[in-house]
N, C-alpha and C positions, 0 to 999 in steps of 0.2 A: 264503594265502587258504584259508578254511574252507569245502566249500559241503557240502551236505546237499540230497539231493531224498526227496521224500515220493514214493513209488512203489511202484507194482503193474503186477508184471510182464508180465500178463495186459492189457493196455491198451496198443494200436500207441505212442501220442502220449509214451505214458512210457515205454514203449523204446526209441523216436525221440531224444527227451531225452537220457535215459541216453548215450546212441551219440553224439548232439551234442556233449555235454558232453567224453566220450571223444576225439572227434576234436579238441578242443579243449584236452588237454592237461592235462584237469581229471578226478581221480579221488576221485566225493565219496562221502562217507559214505550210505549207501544203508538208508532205510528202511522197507521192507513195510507202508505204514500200517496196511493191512488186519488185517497179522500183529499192529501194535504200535504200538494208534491210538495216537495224542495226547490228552494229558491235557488240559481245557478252556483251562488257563493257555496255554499252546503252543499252542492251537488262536485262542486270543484274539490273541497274537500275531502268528500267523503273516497272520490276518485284518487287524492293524494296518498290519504289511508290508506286504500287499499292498493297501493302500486298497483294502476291499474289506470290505461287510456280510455276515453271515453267511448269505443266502439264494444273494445271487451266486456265492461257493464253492461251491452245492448242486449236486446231481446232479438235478435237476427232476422228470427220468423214470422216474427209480429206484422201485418199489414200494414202499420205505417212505418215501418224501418225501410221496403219496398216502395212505397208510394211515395215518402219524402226523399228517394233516392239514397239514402242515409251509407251505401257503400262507397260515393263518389271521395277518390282521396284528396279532390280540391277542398272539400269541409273541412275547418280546422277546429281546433278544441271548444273554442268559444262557442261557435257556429251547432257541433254536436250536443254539448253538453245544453243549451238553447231549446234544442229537439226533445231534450229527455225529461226537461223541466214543461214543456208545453202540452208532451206527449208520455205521460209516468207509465203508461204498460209501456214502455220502451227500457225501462230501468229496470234489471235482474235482481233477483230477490232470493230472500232475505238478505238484507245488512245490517249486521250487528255495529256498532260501537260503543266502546268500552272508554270510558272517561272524555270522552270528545279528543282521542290522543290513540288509539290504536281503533282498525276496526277488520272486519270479515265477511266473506260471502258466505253465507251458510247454503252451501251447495258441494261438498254434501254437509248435513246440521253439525258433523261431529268436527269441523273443523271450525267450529267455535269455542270448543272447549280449551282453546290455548290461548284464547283471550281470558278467560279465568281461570290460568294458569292450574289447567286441568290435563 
């Protein structure tokens, strides 16, 4: 089993995660979004995985979700998902995925544990 979490270090939930995962026997490839966003394809993706539109991923209260207007519902997916590759504290965190074929928001961590069929 491959898993991958999207993660910053600075965030309880994503270090809860981390530690979850940890305790669970599972040592995944770990990547510093912040350090080394996702490229829009990946970011499309990861949004597919997660049934899930690109404003619900958002960070709502974040300053640039306000400042880039990011509620207007003329933006469409392309346009969002754009903002969140330009702008990564705009992307909600932790995300796990599990073989590049299933993935999860660890918010809260224990709902990762059904990706390793825990």
């Amino acid at each position: 089993m491959h898993v991958v979490i999207y993660h910053n270090p600075r965030c309880r939930k994503s270090r809860e995660t981390l530690a979850l995962l940890g305790e669970n026997g599972v040592q995944p490839d770990v990547v510093e979004y912040l350090a080394t966003p996702p490229d829009a394809t990946t970011l499309d993706h990861l949004l597919t995985l997660l049934q899930l539109e690109p404003r619900q991923l958002m960070r709502q209260k974040e300053d640039e979700f306000v400042a880039l207007n990011l509620a207007d519902p003329a933006l469409d997916r392309a346009a969002l998902i754009a903002a969140m590759v330009a702008h990564p504290r705009l992307i909600e965190r932790p995300i796990v995925v599990v073989d590049g074929k299933r993935a999860a928001l660890g918010r809260p961590p224990e709902q990762v544990l059904a990706l390793l069929g825990r």
